[in-house]
C-alpha positions, 0 to 999 in steps of 0.5 A: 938801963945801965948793964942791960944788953939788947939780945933780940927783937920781942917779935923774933921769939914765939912763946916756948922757943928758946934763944941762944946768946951770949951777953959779955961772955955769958952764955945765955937762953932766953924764953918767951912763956906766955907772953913773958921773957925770961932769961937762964944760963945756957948751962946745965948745972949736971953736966953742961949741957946747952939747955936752949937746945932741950924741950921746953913744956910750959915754964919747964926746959930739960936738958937735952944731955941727961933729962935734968929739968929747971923752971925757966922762971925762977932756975929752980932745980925740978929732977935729977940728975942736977941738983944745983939751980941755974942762975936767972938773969933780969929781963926787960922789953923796951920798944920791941927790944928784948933786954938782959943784965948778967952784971950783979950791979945796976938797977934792975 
């Protein structure tokens, strides 16, 4: 699992929380939505702000700051006042360990 970093225990999250880390110097927010993990930057693409600290509705997080919303499974841009996506990271669970690459390289 070359470039994978482990970030948590699998039973340390409940589906619709939010988990803050950082992974090289890469900030960030990892879900897990029914069942499934998911990895985005911790950054709102408006105007910075942490989005593990926003509301999460189904695979919807909105930014605490100003309201932008992201599907947390694809990064996709869902309202304004963002308009550019947040990135999305590979995601692997391994023996109960919850894994995430940030690296553009290796196998995924």
């Amino acid at each position: 699992m070359a470039d994978f970093v482990c970030v948590a225990r699998a039973g340390d999250l409940v589906d619709g929380q939010a988990l803050s880390t950082f992974v090289g110097d890469e900030r960030v927010a990892v879900f897990r939505i029914a069942g499934q993990f998911y990895a985005i930057e911790d950054r709102c693409t408006h105007d910075e702000g942490t989005l593990s600290e926003g509301s999460v509705d189904g695979e919807i997080i909105e930014c605490p700051r100003h309201g932008a919303k992201f599907n947390i499974r694809t990064g996709e841009v869902l309202s304004m006042p963002a308009v550019v996506p947040v990135r999305t990271f590979p995601v692997r669970v391994v023996d109960g360990e919850v894994f995430v690459r940030v690296a553009g390289e290796g196998p995924c």
